[in-house]
N, CA, C and O atoms as a CHARMM CRD file, in Angstrom:
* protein
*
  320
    1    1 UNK  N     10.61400 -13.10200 -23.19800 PROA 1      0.00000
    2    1 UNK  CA    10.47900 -13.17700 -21.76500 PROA 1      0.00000
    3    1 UNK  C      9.66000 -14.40200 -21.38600 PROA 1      0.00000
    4    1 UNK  O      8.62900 -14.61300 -22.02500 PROA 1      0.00000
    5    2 UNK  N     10.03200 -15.26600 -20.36900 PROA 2      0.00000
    6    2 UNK  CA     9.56500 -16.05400 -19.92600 PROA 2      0.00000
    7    2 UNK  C      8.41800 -15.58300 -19.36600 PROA 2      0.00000
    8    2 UNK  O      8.38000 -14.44300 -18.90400 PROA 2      0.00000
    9    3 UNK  N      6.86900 -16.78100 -19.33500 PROA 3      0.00000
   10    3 UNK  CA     5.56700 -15.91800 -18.47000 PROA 3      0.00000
   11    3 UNK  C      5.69600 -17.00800 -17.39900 PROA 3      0.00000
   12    3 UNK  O      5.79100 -18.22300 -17.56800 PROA 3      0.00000
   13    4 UNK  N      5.68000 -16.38800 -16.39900 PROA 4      0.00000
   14    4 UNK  CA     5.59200 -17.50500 -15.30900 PROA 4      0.00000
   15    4 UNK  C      3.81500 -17.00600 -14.18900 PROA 4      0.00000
   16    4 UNK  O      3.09400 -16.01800 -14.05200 PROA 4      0.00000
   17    5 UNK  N      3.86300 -17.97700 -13.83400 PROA 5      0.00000
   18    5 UNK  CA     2.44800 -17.89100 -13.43300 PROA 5      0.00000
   19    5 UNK  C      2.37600 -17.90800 -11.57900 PROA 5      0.00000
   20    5 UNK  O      3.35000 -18.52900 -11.15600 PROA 5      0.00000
   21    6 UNK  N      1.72200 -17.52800 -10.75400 PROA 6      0.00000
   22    6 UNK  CA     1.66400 -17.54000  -9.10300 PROA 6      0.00000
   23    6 UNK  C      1.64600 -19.11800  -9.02100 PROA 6      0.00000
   24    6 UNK  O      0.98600 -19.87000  -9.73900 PROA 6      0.00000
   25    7 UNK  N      2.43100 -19.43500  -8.08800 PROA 7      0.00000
   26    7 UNK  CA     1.88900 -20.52400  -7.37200 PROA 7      0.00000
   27    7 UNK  C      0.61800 -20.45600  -6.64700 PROA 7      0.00000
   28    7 UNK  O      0.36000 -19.34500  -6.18200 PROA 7      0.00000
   29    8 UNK  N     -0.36000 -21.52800  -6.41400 PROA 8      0.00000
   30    8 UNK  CA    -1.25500 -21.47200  -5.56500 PROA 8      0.00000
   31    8 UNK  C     -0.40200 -21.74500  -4.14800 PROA 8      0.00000
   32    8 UNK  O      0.70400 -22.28600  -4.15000 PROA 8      0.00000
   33    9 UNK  N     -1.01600 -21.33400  -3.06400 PROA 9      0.00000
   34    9 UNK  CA    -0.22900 -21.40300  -1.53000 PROA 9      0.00000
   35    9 UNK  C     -1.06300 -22.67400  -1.23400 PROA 9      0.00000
   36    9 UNK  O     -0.49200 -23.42600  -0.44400 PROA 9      0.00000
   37   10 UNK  N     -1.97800 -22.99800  -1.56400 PROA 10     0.00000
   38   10 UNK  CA    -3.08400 -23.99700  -1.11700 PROA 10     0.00000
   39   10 UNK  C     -2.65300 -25.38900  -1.30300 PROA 10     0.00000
   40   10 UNK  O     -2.91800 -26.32300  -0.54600 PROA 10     0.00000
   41   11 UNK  N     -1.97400 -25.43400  -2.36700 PROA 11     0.00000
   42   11 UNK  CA    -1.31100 -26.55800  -3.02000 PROA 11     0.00000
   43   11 UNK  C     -0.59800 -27.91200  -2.07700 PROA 11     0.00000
   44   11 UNK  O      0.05600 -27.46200  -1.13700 PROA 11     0.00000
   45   12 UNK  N     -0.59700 -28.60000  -2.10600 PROA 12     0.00000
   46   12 UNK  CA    -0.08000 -29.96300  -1.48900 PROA 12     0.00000
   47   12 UNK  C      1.49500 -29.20700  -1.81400 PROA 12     0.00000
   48   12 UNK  O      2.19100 -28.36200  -1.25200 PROA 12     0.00000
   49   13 UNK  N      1.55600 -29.77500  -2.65300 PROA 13     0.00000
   50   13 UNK  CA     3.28100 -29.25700  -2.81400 PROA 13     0.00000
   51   13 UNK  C      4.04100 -27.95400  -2.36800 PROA 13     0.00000
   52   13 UNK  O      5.24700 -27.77900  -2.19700 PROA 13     0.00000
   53   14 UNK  N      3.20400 -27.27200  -2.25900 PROA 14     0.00000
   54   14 UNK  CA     3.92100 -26.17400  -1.90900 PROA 14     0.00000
   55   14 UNK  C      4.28000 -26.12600  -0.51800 PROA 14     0.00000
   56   14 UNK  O      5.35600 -26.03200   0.07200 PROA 14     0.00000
   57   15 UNK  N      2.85300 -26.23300  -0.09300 PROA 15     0.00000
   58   15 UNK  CA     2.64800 -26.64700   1.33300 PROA 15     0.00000
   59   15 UNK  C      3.58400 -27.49500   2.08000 PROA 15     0.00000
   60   15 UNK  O      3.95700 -27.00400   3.14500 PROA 15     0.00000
   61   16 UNK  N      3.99500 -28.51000   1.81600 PROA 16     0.00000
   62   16 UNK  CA     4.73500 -29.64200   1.83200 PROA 16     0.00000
   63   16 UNK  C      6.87600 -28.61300   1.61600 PROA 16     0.00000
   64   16 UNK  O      7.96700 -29.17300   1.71900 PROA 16     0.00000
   65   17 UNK  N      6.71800 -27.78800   1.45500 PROA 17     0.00000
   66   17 UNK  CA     8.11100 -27.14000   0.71900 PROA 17     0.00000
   67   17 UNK  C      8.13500 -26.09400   1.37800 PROA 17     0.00000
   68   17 UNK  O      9.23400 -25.88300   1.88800 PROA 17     0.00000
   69   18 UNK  N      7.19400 -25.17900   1.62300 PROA 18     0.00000
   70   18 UNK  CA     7.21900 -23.48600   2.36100 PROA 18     0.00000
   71   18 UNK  C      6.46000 -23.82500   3.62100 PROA 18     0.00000
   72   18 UNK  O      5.49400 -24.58800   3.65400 PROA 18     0.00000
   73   19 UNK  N      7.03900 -23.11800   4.77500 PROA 19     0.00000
   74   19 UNK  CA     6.10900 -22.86400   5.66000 PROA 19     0.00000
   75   19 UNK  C      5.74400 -21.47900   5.26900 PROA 19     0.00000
   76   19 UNK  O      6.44000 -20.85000   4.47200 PROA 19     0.00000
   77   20 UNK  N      4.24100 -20.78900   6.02500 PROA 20     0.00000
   78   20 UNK  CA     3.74900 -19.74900   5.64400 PROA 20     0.00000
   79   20 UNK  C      3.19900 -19.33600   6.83700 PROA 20     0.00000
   80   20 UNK  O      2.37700 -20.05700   7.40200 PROA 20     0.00000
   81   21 UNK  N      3.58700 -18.11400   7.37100 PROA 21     0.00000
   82   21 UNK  CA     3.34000 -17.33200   8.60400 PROA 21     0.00000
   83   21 UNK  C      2.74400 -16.26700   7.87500 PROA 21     0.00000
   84   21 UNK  O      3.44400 -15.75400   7.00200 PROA 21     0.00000
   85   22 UNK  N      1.31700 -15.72400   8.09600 PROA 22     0.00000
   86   22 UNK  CA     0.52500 -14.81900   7.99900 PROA 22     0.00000
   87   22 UNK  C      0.59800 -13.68300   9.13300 PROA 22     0.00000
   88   22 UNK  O     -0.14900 -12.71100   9.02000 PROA 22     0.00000
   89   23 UNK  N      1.33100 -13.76300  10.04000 PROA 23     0.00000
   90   23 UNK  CA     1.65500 -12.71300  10.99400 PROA 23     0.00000
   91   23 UNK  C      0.16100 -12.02400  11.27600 PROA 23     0.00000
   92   23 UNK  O     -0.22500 -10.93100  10.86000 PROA 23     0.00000
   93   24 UNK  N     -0.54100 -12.94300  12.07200 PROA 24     0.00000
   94   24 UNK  CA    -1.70400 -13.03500  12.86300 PROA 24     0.00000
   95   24 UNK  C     -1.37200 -13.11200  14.27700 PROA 24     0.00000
   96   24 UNK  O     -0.34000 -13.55700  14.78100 PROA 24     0.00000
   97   25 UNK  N     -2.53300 -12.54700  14.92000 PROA 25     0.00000
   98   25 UNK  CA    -2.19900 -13.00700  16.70000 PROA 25     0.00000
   99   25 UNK  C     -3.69700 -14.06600  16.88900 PROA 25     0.00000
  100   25 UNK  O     -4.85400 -13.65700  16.98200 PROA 25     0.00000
  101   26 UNK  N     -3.32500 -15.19900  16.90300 PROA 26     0.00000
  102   26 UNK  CA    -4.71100 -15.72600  17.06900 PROA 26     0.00000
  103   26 UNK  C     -4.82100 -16.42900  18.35300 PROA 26     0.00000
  104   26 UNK  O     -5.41400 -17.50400  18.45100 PROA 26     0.00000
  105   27 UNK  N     -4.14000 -15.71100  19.53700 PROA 27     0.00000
  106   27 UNK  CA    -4.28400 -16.05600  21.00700 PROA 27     0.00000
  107   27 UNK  C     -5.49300 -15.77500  21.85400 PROA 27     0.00000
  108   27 UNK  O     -5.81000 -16.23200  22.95300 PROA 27     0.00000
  109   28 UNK  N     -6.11800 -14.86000  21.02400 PROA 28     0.00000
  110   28 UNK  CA    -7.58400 -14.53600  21.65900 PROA 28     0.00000
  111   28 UNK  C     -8.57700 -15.68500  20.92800 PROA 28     0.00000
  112   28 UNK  O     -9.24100 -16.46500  21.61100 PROA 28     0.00000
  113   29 UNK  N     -8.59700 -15.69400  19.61600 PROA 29     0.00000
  114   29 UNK  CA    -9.32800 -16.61900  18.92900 PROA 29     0.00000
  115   29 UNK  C     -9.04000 -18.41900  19.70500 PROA 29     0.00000
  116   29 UNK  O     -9.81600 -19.36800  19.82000 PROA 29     0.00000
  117   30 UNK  N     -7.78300 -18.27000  20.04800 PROA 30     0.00000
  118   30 UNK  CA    -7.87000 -20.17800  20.83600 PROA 30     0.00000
  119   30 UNK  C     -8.47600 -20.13000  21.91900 PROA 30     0.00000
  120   30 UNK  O     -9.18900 -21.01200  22.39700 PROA 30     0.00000
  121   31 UNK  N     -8.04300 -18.35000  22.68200 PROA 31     0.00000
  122   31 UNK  CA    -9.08100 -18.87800  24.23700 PROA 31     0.00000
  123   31 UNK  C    -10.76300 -18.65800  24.09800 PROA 31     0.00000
  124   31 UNK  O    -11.62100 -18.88500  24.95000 PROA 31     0.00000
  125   32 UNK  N    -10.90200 -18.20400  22.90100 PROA 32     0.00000
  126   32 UNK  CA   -12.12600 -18.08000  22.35100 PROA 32     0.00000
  127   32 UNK  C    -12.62700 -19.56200  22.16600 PROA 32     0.00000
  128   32 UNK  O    -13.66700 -20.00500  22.65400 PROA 32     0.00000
  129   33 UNK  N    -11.99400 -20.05600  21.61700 PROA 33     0.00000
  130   33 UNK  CA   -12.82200 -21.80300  21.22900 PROA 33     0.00000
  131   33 UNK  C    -12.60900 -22.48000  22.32700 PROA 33     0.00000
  132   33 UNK  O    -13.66800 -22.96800  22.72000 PROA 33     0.00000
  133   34 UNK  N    -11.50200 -22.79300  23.16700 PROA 34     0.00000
  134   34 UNK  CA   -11.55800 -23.49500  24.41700 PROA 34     0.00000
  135   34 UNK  C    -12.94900 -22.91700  25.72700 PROA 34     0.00000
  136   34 UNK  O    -13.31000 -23.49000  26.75500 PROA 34     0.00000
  137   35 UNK  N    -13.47100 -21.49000  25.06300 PROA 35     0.00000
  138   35 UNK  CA   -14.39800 -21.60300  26.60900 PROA 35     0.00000
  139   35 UNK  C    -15.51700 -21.70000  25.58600 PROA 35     0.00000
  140   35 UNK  O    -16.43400 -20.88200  25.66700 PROA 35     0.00000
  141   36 UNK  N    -15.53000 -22.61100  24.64200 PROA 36     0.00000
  142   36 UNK  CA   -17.18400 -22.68800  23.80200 PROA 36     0.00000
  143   36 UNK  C    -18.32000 -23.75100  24.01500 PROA 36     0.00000
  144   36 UNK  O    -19.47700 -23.88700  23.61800 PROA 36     0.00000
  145   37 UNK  N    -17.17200 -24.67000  25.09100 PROA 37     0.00000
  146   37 UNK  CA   -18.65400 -24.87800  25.89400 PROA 37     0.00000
  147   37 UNK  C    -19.14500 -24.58300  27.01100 PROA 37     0.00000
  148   37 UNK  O    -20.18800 -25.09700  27.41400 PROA 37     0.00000
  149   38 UNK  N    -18.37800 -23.59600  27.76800 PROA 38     0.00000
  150   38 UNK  CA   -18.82400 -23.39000  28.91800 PROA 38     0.00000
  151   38 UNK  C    -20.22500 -21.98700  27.87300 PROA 38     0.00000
  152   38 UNK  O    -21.44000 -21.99000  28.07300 PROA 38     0.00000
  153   39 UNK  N    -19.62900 -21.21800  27.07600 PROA 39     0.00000
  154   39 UNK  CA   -20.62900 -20.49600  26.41100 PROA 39     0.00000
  155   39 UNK  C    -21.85000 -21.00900  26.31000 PROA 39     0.00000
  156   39 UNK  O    -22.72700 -20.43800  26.95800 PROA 39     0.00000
  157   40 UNK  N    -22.14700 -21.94700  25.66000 PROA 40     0.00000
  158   40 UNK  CA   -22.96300 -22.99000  25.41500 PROA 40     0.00000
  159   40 UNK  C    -23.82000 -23.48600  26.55400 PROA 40     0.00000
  160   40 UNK  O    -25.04400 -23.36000  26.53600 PROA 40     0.00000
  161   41 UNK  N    -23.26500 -23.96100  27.38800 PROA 41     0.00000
  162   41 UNK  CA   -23.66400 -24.22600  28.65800 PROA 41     0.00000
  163   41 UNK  C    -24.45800 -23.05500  29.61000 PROA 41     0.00000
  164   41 UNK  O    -25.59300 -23.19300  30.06500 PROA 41     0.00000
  165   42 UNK  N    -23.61900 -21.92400  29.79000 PROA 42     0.00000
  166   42 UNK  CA   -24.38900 -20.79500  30.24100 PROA 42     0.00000
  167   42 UNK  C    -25.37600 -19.53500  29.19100 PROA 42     0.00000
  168   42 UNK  O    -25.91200 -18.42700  29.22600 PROA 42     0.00000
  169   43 UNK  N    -25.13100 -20.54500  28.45100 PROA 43     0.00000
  170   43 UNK  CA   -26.42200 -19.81800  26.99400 PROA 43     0.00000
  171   43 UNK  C    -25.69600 -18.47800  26.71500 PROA 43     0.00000
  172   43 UNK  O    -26.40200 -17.49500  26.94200 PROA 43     0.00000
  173   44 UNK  N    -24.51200 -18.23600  26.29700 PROA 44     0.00000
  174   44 UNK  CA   -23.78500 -17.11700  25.44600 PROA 44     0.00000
  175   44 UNK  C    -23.56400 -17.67800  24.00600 PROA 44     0.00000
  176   44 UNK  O    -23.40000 -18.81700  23.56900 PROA 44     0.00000
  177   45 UNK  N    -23.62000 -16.45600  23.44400 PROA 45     0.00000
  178   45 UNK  CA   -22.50500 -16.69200  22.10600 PROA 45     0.00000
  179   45 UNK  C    -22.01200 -15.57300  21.80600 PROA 45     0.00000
  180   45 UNK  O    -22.64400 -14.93900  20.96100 PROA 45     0.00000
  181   46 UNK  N    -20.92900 -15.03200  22.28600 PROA 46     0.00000
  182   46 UNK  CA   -20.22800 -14.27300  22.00800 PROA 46     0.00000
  183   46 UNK  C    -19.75400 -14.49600  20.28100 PROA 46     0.00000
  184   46 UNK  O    -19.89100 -15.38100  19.43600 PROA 46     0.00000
  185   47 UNK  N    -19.16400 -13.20800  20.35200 PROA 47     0.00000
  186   47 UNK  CA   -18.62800 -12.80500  18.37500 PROA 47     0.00000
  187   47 UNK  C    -17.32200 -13.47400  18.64800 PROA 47     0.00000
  188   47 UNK  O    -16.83600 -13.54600  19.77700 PROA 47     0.00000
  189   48 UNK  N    -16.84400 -13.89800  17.70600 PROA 48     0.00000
  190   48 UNK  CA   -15.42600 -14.42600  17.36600 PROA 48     0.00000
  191   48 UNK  C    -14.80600 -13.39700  17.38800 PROA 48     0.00000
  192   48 UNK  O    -15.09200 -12.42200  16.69200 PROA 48     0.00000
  193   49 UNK  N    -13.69400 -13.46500  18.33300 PROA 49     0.00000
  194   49 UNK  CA   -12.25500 -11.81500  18.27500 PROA 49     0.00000
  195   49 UNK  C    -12.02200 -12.02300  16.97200 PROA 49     0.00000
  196   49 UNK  O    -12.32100 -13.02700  16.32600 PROA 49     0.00000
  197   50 UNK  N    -11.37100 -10.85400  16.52200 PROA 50     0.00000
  198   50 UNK  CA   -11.01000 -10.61400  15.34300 PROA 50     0.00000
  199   50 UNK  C     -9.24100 -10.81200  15.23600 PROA 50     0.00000
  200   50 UNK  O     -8.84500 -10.11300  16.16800 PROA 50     0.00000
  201   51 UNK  N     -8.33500 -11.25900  14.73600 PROA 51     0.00000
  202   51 UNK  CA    -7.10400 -11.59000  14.75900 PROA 51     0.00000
  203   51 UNK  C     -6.22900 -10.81400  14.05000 PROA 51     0.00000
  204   51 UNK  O     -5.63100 -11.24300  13.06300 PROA 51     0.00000
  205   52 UNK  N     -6.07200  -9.37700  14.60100 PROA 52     0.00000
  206   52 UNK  CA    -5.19800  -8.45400  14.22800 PROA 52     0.00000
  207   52 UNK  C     -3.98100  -9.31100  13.73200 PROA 52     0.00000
  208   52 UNK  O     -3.73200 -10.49700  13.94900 PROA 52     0.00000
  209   53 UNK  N     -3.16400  -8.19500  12.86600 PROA 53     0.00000
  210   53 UNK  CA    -2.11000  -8.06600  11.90700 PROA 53     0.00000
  211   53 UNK  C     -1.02600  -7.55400  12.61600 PROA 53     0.00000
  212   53 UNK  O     -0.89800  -6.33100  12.57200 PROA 53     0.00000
  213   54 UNK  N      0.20100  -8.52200  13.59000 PROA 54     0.00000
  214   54 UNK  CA     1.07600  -7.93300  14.31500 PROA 54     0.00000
  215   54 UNK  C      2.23200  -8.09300  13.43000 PROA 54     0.00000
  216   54 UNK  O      3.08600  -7.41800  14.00500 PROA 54     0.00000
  217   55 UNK  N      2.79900  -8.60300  12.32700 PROA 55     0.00000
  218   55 UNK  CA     3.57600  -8.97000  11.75000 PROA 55     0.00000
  219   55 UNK  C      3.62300  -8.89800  10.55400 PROA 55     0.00000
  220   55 UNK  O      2.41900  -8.75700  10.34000 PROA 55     0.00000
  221   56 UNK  N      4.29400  -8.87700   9.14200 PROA 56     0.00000
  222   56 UNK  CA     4.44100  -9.20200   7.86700 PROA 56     0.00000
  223   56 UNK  C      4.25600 -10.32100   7.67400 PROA 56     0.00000
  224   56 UNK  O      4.47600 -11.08500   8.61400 PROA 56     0.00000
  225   57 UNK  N      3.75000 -10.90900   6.30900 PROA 57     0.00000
  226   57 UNK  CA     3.19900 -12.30100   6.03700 PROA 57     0.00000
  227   57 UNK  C      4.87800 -12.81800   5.60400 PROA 57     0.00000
  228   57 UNK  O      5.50100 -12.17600   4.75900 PROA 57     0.00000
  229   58 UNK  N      5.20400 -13.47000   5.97200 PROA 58     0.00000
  230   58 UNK  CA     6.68300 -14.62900   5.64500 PROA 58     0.00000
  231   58 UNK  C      6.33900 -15.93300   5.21100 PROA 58     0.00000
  232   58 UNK  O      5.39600 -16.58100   5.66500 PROA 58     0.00000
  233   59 UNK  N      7.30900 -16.39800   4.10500 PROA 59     0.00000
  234   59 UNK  CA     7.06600 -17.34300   3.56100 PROA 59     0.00000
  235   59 UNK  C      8.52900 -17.80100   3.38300 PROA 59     0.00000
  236   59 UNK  O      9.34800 -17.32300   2.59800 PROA 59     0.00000
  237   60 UNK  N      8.72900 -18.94100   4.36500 PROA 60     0.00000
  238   60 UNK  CA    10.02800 -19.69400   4.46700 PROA 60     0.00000
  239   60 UNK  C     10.00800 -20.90800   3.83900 PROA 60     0.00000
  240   60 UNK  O      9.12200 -21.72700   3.59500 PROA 60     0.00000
  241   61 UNK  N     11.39300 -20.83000   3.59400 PROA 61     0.00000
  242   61 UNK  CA    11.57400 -23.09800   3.18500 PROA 61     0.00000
  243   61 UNK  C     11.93400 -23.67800   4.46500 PROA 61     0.00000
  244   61 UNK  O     12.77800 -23.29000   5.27300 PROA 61     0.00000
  245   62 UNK  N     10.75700 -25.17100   4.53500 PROA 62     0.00000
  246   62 UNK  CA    10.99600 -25.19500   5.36100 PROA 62     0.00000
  247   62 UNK  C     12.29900 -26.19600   5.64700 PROA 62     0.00000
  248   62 UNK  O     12.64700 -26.72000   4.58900 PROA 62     0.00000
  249   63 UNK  N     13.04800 -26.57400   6.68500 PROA 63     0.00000
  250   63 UNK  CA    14.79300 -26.96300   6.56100 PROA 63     0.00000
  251   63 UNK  C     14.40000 -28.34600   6.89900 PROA 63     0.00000
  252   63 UNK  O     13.55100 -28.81800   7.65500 PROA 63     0.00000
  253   64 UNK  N     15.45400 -28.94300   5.94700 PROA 64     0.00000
  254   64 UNK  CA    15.41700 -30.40100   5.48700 PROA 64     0.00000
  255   64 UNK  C     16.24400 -30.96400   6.80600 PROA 64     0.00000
  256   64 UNK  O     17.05800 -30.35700   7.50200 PROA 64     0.00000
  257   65 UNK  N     15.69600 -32.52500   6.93600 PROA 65     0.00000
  258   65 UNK  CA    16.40800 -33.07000   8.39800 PROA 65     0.00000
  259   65 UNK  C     18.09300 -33.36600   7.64500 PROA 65     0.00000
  260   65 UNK  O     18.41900 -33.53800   6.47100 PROA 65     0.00000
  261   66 UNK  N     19.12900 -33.31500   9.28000 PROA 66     0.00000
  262   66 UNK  CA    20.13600 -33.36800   8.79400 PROA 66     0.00000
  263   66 UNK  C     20.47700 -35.28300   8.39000 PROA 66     0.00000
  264   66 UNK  O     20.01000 -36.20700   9.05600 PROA 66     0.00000
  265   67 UNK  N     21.24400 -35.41700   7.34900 PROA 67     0.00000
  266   67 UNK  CA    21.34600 -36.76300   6.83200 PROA 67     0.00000
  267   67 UNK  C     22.49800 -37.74400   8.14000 PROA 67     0.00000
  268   67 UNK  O     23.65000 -37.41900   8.43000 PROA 67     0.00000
  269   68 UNK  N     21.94900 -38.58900   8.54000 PROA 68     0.00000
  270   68 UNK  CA    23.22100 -38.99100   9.29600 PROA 68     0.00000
  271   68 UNK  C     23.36300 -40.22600   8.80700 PROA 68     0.00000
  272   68 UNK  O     22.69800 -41.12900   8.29900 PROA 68     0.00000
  273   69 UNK  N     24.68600 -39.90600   9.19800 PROA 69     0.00000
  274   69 UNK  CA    25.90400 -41.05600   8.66000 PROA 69     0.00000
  275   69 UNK  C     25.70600 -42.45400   8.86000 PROA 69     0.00000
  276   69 UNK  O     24.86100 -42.73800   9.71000 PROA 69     0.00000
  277   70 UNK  N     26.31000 -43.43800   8.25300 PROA 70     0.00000
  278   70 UNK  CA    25.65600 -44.94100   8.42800 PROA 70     0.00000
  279   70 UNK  C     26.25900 -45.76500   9.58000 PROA 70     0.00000
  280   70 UNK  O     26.01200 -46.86600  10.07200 PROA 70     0.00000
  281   71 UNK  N     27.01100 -44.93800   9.77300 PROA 71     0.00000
  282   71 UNK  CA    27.64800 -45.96300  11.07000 PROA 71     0.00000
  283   71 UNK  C     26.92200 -45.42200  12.25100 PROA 71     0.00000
  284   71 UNK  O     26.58600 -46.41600  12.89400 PROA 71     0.00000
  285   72 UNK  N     26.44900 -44.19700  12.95300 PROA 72     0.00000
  286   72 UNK  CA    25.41900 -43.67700  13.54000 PROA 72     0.00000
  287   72 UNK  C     24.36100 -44.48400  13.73800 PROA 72     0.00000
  288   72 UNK  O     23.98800 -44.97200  14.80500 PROA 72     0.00000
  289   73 UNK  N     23.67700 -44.66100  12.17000 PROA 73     0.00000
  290   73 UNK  CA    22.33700 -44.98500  12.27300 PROA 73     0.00000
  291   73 UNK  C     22.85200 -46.16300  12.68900 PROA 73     0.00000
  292   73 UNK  O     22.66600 -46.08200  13.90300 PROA 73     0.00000
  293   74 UNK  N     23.61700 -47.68200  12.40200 PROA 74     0.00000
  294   74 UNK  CA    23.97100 -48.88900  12.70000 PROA 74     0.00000
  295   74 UNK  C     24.22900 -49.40800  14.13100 PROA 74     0.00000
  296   74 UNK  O     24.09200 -50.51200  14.65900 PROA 74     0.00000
  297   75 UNK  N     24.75400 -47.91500  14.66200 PROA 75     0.00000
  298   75 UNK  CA    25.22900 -47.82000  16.05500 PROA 75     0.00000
  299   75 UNK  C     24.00000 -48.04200  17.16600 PROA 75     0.00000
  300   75 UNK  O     23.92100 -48.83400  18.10400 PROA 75     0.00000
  301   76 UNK  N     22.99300 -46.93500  16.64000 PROA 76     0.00000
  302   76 UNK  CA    21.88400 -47.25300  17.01600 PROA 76     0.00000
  303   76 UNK  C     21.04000 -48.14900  17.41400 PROA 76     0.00000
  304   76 UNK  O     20.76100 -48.38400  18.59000 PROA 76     0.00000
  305   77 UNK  N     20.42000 -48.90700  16.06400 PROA 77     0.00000
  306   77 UNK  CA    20.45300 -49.99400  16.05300 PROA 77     0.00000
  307   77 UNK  C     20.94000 -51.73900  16.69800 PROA 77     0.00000
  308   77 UNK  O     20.42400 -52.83100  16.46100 PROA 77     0.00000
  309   78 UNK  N     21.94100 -51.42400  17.43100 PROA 78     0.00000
  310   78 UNK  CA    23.04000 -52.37400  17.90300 PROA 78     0.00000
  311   78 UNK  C     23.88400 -53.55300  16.53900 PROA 78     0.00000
  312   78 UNK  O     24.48600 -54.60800  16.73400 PROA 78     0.00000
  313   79 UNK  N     23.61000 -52.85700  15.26600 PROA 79     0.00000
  314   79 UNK  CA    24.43900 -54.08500  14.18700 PROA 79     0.00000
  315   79 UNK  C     25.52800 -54.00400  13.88000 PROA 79     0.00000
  316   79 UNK  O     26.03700 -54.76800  13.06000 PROA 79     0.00000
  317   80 UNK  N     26.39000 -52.69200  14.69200 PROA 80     0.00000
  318   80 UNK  CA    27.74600 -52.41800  15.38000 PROA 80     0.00000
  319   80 UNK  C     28.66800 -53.42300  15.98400 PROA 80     0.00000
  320   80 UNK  O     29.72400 -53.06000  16.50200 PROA 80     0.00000
């Protein structure tokens, strides 16, 4: 039997090959950082929301651009 080993997700390469959706809601956490200086300003510091689990974690490839043709790209260009 072959031993094969986890990829790291962290990885340049992988990264670069999979997108990775953690199926987070982190819409409270952005309006959380956009009012951090008015916080600041009126002397708060609120707790960081916590970013519930609305989804399954997915891990897609992500889709390669489509190749276009050379007379297209030339056309473009004006060497038509």
């Amino acid at each position: 039997m072959a031993d094969h080993n986890m990829a790291d997700l962290n990885d340049t390469l992988v990264q670069a090959s999979v997108k990775i959706d953690d199926g987070c809601d982190h819409s409270q956490r952005i309006v959380w950082s956009m009012n951090q200086k008015r916080y600041i300003r009126n002397g708060l510091s609120p707790a960081r929301p916590p970013a519930p689990q609305v989804a399954a974690v997915r891990i897609e490839p992500k889709k390669k651009p489509r190749k276009r043709g050379h007379r297209v790209v030339q056309q473009a260009i004006g060497a038509v």
